[in-house]
SETIBA-150554 format. One record per atom (N, C-alpha, C): residue in one letter; atom name; x, y, z. Coordinates in steps of 0.02 Angstrom, whole numbers, plus 50000, padded with zeros to 5 digits. Atoms other than C-alpha are relative to their C-alpha. Layout:
<atoms>
A|CA|X|Y|Z
...
</atoms>
This chain:
<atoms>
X|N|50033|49963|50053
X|CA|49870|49318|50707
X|C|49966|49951|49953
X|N|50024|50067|50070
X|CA|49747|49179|50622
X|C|49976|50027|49967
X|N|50042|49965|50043
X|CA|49683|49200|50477
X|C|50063|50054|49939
X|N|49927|49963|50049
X|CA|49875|49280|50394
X|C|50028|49959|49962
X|N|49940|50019|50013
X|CA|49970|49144|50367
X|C|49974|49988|49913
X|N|50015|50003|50075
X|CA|49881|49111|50179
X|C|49996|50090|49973
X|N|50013|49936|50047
X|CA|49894|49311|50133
X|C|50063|50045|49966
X|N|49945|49957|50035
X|CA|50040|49376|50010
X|C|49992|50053|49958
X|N|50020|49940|50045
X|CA|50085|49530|49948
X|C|50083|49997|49974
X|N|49930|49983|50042
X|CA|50233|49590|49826
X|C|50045|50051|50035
X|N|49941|49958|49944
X|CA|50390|49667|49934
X|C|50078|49975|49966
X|N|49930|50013|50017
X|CA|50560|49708|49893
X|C|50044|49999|50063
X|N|49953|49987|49925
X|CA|50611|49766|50072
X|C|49931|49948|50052
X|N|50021|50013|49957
X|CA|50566|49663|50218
X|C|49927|50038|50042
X|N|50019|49965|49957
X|CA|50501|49801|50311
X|C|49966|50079|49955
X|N|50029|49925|50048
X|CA|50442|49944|50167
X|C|49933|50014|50013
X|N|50050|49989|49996
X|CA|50324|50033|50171
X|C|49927|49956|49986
X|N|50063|50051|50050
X|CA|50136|49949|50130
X|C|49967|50070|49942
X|N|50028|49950|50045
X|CA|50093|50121|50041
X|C|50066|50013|49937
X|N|49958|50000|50047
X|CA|50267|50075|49916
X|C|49962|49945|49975
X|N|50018|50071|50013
X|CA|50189|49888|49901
X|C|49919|50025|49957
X|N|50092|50007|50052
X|CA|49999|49954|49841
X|C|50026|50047|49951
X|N|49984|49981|50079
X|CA|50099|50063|49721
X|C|50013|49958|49960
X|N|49954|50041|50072
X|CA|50197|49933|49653
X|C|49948|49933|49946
X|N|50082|50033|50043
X|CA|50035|49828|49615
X|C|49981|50058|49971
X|N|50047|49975|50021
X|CA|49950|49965|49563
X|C|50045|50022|49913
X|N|49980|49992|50059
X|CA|50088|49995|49437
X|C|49988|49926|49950
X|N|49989|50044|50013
X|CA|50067|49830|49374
X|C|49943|49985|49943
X|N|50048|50000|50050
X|CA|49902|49879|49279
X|C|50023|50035|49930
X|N|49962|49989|50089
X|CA|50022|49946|49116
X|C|50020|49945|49989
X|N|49958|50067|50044
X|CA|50080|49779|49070
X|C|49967|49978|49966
X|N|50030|50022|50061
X|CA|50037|49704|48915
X|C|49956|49917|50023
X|N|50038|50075|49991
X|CA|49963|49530|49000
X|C|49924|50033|49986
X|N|50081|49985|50013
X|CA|49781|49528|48945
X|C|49946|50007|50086
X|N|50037|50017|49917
X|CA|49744|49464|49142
X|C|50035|50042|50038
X|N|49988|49938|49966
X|CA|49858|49593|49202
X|C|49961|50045|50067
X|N|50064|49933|49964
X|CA|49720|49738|49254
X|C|49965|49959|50038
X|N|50058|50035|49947
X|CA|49608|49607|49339
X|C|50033|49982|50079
X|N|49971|50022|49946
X|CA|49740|49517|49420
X|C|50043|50062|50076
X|N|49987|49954|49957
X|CA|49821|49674|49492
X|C|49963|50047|50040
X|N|50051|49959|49964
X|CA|49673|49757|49553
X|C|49981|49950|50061
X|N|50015|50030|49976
X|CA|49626|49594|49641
X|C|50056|49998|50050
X|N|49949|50032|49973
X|CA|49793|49566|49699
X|C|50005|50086|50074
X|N|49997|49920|49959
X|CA|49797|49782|49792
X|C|49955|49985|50029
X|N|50061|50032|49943
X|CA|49623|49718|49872
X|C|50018|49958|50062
X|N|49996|50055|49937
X|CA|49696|49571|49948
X|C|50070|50025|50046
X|N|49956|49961|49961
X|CA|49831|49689|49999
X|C|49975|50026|50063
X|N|50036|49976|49957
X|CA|49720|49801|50080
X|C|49972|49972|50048
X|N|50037|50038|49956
X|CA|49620|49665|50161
X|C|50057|49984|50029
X|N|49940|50050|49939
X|CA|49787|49579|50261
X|C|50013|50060|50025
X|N|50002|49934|49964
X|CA|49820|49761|50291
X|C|49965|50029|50067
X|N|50079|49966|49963
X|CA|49641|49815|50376
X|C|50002|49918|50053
X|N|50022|50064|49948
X|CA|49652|49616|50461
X|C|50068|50009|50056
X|N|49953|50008|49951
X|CA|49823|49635|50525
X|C|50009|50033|50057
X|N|49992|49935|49968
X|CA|49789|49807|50615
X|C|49920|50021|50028
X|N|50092|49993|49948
X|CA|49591|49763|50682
X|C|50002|50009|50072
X|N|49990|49984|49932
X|CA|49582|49816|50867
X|C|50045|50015|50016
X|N|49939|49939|49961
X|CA|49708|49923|50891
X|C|50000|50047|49979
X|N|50018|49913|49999
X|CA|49720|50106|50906
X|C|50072|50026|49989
X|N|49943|49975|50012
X|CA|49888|50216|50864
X|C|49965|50061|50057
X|N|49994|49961|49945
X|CA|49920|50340|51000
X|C|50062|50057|49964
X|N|49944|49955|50018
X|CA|50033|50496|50984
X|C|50057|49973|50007
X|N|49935|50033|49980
X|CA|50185|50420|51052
X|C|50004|49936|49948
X|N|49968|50048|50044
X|CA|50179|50278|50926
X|C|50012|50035|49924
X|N|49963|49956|50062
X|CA|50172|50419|50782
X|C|50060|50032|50006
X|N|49926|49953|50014
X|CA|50311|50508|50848
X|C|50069|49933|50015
X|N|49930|50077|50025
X|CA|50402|50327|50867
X|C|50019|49992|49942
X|N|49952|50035|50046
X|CA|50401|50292|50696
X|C|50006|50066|49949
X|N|49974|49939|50041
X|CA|50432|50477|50630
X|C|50066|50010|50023
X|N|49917|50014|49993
X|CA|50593|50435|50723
X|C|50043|49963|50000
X|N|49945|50070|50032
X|CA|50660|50275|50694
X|C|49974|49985|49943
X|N|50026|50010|50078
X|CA|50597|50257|50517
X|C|50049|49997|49961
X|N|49927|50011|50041
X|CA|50760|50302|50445
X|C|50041|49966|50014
X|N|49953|50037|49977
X|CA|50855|50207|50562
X|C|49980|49925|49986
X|N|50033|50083|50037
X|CA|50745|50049|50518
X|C|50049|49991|49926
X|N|49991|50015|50053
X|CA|50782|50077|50354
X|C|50071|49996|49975
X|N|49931|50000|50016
X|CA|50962|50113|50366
X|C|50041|49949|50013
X|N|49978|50061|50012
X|CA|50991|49945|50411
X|C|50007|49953|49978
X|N|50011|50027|50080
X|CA|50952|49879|50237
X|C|49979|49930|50010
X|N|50017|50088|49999
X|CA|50826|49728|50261
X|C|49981|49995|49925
X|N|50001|50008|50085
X|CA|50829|49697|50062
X|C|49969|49934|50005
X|N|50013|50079|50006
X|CA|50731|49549|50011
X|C|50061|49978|49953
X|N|49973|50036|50049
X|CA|50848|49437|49943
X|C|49995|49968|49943
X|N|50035|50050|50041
X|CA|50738|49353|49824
X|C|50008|50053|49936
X|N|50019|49950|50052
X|CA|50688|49430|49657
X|C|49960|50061|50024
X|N|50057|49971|49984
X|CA|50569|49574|49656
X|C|49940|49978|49992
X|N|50090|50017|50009
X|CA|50415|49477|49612
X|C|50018|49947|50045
X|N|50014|50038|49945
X|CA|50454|49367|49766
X|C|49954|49995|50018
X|N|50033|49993|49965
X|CA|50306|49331|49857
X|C|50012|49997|50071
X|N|50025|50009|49951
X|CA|50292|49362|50042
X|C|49954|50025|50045
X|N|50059|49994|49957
X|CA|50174|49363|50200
X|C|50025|50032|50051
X|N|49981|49957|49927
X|CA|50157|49471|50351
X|C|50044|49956|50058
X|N|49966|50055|49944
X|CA|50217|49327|50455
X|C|50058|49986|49976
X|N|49918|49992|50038
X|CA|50386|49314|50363
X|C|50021|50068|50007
X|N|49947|49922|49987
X|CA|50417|49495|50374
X|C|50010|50021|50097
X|N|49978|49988|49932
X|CA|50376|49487|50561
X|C|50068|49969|50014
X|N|49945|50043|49955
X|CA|50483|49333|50591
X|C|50076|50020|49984
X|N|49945|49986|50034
X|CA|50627|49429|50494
X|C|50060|49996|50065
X|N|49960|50014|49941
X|CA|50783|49401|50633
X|C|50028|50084|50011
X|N|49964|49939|50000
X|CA|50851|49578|50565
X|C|49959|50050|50037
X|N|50064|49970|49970
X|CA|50686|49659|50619
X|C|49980|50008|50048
X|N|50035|50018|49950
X|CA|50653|49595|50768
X|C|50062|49987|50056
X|N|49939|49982|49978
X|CA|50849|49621|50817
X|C|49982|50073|50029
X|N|50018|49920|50012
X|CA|50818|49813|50762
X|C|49949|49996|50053
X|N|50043|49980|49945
X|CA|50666|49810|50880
X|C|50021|49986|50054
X|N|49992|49999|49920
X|CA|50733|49730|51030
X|C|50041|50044|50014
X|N|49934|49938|49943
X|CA|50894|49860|51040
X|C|49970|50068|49983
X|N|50056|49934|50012
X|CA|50749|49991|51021
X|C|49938|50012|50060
X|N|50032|50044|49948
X|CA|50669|49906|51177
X|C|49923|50011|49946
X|N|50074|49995|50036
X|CA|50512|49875|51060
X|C|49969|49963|49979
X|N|50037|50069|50011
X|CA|50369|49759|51042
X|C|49993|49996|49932
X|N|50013|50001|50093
X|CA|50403|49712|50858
X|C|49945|49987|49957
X|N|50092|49994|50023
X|CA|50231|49654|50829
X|C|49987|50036|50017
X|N|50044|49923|49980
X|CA|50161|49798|50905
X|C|50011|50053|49965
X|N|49956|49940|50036
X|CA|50263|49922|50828
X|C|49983|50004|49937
X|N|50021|50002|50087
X|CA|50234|49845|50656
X|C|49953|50011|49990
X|N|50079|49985|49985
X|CA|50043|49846|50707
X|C|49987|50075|49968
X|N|50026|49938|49985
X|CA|50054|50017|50737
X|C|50019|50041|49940
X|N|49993|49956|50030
X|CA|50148|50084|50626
X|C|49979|49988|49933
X|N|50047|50014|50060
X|CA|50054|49984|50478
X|C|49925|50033|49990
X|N|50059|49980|50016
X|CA|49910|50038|50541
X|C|49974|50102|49986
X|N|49995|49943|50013
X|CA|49968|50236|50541
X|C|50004|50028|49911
X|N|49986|50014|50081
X|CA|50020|50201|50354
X|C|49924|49998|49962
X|N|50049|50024|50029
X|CA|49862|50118|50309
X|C|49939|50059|50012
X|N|50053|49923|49987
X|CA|49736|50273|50390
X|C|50035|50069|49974
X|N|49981|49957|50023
X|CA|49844|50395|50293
X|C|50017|49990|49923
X|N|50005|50021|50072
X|CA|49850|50286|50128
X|C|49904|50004|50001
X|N|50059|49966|50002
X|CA|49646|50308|50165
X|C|49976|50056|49991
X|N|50020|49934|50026
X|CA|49638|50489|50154
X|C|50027|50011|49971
X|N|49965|49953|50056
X|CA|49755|50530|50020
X|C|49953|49962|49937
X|N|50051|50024|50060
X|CA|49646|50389|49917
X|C|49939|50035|49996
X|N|50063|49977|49992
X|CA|49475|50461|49985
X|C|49992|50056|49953
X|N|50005|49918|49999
X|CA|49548|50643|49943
X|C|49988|49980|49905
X|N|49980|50032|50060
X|CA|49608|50556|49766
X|C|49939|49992|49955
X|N|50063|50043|50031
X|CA|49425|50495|49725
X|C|49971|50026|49962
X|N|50061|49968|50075
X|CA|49329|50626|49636
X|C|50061|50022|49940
X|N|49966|49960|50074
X|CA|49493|50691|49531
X|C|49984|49919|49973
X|N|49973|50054|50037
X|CA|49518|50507|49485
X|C|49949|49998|49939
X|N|50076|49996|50019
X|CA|49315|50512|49448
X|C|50016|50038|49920
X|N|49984|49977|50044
X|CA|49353|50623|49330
X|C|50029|49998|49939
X|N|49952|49998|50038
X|CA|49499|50583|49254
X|C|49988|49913|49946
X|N|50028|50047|50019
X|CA|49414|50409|49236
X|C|49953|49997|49932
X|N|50066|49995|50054
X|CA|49277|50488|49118
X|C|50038|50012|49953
X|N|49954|49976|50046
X|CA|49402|50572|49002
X|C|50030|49916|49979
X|N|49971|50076|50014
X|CA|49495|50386|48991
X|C|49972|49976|49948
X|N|50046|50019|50037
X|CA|49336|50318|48939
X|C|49999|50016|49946
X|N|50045|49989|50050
X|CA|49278|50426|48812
X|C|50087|50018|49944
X|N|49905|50022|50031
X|CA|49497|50403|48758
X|C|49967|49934|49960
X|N|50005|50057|49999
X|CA|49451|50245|48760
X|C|49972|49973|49932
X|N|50027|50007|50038
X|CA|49326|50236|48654
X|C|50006|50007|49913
X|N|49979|49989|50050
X|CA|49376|50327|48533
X|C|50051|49953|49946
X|N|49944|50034|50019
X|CA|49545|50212|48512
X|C|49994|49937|49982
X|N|50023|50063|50049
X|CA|49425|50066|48473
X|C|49984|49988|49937
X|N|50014|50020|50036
X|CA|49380|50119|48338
X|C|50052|49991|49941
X|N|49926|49992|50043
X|CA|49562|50117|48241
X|C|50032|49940|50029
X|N|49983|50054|49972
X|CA|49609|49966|48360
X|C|49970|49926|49998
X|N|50016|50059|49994
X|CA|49602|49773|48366
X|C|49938|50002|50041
X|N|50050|50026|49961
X|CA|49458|49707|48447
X|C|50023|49970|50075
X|N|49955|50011|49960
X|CA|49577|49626|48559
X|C|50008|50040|50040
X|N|49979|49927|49959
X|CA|49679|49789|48602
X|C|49951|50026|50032
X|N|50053|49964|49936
X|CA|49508|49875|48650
X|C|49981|49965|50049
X|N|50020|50028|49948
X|CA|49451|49741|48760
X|C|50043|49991|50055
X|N|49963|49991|49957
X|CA|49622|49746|48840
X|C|49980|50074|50033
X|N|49989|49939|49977
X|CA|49622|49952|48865
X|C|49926|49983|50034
X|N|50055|49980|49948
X|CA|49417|49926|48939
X|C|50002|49972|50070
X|N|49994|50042|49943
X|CA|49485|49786|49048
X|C|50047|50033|50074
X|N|49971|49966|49932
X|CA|49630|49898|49120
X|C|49966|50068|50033
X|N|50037|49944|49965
X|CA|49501|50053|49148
X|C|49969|49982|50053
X|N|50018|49994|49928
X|CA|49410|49958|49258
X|C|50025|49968|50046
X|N|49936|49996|49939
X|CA|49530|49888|49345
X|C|50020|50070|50047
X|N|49986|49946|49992
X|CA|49576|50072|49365
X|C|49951|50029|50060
X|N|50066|49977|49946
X|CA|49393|50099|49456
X|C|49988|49985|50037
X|N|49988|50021|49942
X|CA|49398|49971|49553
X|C|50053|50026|50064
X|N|49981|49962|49963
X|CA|49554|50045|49621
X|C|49965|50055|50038
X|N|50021|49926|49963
X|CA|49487|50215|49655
X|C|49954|49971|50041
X|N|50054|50003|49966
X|CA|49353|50145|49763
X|C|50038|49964|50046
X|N|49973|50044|49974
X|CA|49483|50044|49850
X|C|49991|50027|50079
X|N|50027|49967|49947
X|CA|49481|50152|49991
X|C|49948|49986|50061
X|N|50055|50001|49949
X|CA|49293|50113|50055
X|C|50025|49920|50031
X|N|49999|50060|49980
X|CA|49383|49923|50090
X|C|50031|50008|50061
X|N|49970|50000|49933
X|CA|49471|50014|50246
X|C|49940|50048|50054
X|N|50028|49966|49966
X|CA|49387|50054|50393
X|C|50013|50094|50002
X|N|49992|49932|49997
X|CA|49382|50240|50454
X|C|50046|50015|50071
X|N|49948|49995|49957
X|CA|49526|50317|50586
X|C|49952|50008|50061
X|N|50055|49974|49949
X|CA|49444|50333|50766
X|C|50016|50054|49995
X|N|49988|49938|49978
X|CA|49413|50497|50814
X|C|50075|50059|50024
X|N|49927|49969|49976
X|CA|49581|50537|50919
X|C|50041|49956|49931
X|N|49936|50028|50050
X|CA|49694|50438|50767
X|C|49969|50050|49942
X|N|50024|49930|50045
X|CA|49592|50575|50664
X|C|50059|50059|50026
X|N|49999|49913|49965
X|CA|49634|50718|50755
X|C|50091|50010|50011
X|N|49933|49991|49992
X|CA|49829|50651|50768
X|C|50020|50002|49940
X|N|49978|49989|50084
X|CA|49841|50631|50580
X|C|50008|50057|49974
X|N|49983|49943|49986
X|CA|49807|50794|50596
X|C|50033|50048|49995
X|N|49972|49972|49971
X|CA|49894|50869|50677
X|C|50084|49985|49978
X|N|49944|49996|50013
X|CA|50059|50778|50616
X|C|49989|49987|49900
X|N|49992|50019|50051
X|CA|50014|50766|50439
X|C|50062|50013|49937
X|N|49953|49971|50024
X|CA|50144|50872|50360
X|C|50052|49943|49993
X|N|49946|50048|50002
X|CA|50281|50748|50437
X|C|49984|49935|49978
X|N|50022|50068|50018
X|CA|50197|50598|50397
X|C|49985|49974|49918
X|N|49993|50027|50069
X|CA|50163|50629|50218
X|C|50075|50006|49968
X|N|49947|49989|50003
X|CA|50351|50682|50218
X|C|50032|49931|50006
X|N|49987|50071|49984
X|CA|50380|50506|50274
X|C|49991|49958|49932
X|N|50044|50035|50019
X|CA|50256|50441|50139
X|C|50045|50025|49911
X|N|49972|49965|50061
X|CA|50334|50563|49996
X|C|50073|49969|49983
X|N|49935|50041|50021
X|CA|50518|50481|50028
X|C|49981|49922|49985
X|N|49998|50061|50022
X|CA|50461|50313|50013
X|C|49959|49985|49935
X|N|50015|50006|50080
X|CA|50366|50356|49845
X|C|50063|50003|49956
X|N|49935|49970|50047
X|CA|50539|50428|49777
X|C|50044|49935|49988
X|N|49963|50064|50020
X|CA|50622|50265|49814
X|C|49951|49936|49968
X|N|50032|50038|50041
X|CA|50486|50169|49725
X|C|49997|50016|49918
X|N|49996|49969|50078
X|CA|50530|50289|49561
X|C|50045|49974|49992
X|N|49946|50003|50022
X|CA|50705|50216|49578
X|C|50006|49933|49993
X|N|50016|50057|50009
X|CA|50673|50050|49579
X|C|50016|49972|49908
</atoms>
């Protein structure tokens, strides 16, 4: 996989989701650092990008959605915890080479790169349409901000406002984050589909354990 070994993202679990990991950046634009909003918008990009690089030429098939709508819990119930802090940094190539991981896959008979492929890349074309769907409320909710915004300069530091304009567009950049992933083929359309229910069911428990955090 060239072209990985320089790309980190923020992980508490080995093996978590990547649609817990672009939350936990994305929460990262409330913090009081002035570079904050830039840095975390930049930092969910370069997420996305190792994301969209790690999972180029390959296709998800039915049988690899209904793989990991069934060992998903059993992955997880074998608690690969990063040991480190939570603002650890690591890379896709450290979570592959994890021993626990790649244990879990062989008594699963399963190509652990492949698997992770696949099932990153099922993650990542279903963190694309919930952002896509996301885009015009955000649009919206973006303008209202603004004209927040504005208002709160004029009772605020000069400072403070240039912080709150810095984390709005941070904020925009997000919402557009989306167009940085390709589009699902046709049949990985049509299976998203078809299993979407279970898959955002998938997507909904691993938000809940990012509230508990």
């Amino acid at each position: 996989m060239a072209g990985m070994e320089g790309t980190t993202v923020t992980a508490k679990s080995v093996v978590v989701t990547q649609l817990i990991l672009a939350l936990a950046v994305v929460s990262g634009l409330q913090g009081q650092d002035p570079e904050s909003p830039q840095a975390a918008s930049q930092s969910y990009n370069e997420l996305i990008d190792a994301m969209v690089e790690h999972t180029s030429g390959i296709e998800f098939t039915e049988r690899d959605i209904q793989s990991v709508l069934s060992l998903w819990d059993d992955l997880e119930a074998i608690g690969l915890e990063d040991e480190e802090d939570d603002e650890e940094m690591l890379d896709i190539e450290e979570i592959l080479a994890d021993q626990k991981y790649r244990s879990w896959a062989a008594s699963h008979g399963l190509d652990a790169e492949d698997w992770f492929r696949k099932s990153m890349r099922i993650q990542l074309m279903m963190m694309r349409e919930e952002m896509h769907t996301s885009a015009g409320m955000m649009e919206n909710q973006m303008a209202q901000q603004e004209a927040m915004i504005e208002a709160q300069c004029a009772q605020v530091s000069e400072e403070m406002c240039r912080q709150m304009r810095q984390g709005l567009e941070a904020m925009a950049a997000f919402g557009k984050a989306w167009e940085r992933i390709p589009p699902p083929t046709s049949s990985e359309a049509a299976l998203l589909e078809k299993y979407q229910e279970q898959l955002m069911g998938l997507m909904n428990s691993d938000e809940e354990e990012l509230e508990d955090w």
